[in-house]
C-alpha positions as CSV (number, residue, x, y, z in Angstrom):
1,X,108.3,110.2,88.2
2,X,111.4,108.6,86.1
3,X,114.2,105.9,87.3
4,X,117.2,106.1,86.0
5,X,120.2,103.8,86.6
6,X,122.0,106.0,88.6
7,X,119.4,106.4,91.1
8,X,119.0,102.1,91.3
9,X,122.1,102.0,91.4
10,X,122.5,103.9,94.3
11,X,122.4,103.7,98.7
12,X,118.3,103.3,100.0
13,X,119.3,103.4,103.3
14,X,118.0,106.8,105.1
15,X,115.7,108.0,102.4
16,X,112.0,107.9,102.9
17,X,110.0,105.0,101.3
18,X,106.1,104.2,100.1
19,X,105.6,100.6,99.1
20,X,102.9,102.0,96.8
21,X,101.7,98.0,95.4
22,X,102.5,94.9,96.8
23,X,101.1,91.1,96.9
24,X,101.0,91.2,100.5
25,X,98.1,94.2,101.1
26,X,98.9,94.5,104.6
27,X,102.1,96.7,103.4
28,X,100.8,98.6,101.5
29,X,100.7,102.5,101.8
30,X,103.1,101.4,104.4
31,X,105.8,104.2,104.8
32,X,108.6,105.3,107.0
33,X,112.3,105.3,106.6
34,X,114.8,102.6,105.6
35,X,116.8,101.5,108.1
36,X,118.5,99.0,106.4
37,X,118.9,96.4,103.5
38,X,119.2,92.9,102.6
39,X,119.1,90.6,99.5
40,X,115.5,89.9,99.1
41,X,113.9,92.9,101.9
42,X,114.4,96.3,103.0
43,X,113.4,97.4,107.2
44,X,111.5,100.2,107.3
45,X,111.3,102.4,110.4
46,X,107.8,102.7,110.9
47,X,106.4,104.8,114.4
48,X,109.1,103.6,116.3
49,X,108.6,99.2,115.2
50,X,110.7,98.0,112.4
51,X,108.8,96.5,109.4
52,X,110.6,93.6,107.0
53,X,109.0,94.4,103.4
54,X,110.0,91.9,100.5
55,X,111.5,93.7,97.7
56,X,110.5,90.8,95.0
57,X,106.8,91.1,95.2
58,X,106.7,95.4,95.9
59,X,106.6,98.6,94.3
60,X,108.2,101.5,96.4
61,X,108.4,105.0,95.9
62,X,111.3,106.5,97.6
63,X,112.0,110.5,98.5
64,X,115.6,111.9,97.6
65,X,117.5,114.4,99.3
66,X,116.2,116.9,97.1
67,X,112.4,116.5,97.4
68,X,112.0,114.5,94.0
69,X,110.0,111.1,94.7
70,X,110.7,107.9,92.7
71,X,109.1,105.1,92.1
72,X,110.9,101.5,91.3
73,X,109.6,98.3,90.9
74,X,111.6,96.1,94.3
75,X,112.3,93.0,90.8
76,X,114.7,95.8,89.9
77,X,116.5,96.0,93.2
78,X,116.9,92.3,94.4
79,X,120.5,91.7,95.0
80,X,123.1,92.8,97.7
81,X,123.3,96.6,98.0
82,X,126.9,96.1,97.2
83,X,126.5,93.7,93.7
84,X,123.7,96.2,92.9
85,X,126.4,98.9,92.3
86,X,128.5,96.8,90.0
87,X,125.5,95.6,88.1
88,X,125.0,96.7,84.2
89,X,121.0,98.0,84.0
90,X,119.8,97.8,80.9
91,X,117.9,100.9,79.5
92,X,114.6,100.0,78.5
93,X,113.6,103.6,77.3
């Protein structure tokens, strides 16, 4: 799996998400598709019920258009989707 700025960078709402780790254990392996997005939380449509995950304290694995599956640590997308977009990432790697 890789991240690379473009793809935080990018729209979450509509793709297909894992929170593969949390704090909160109850979320965990919890999957569906986002719905929509806030500063601190994604919804996630979930059999029908809409579940609030915190972004801060989770580590989500999201499936693109195209079938690839990424994960990203939810520190690296707090923020309002539309700040997130003008936001410099700093490569790491």
């Amino acid at each position: 799996m890789k991240t690379t700025p473009d793809i935080i960078q990018g729209e979450f709402i509509g793709l297909d998400a894992k929170v593969a780790k949390s704090s909160n254990s109850s979320v965990v392996k919890m999957c569906g598709k986002v719905v929509d997005e806030t500063r601190n939380t994604f919804v996630i449509l979930q059999s029908g019920k809409e579940k609030i995950i915190a972004k801060n304290t989770s580590v989500f694995h999201f499936t693109l258009g195209d079938g690839t599956v990424v994960e990203i640590d939810g520190k690296l997308l707090v923020g309002r989707p539309e700040d997130r977009v003008k936001k410099r990432i700093r490569r790491l790697w």
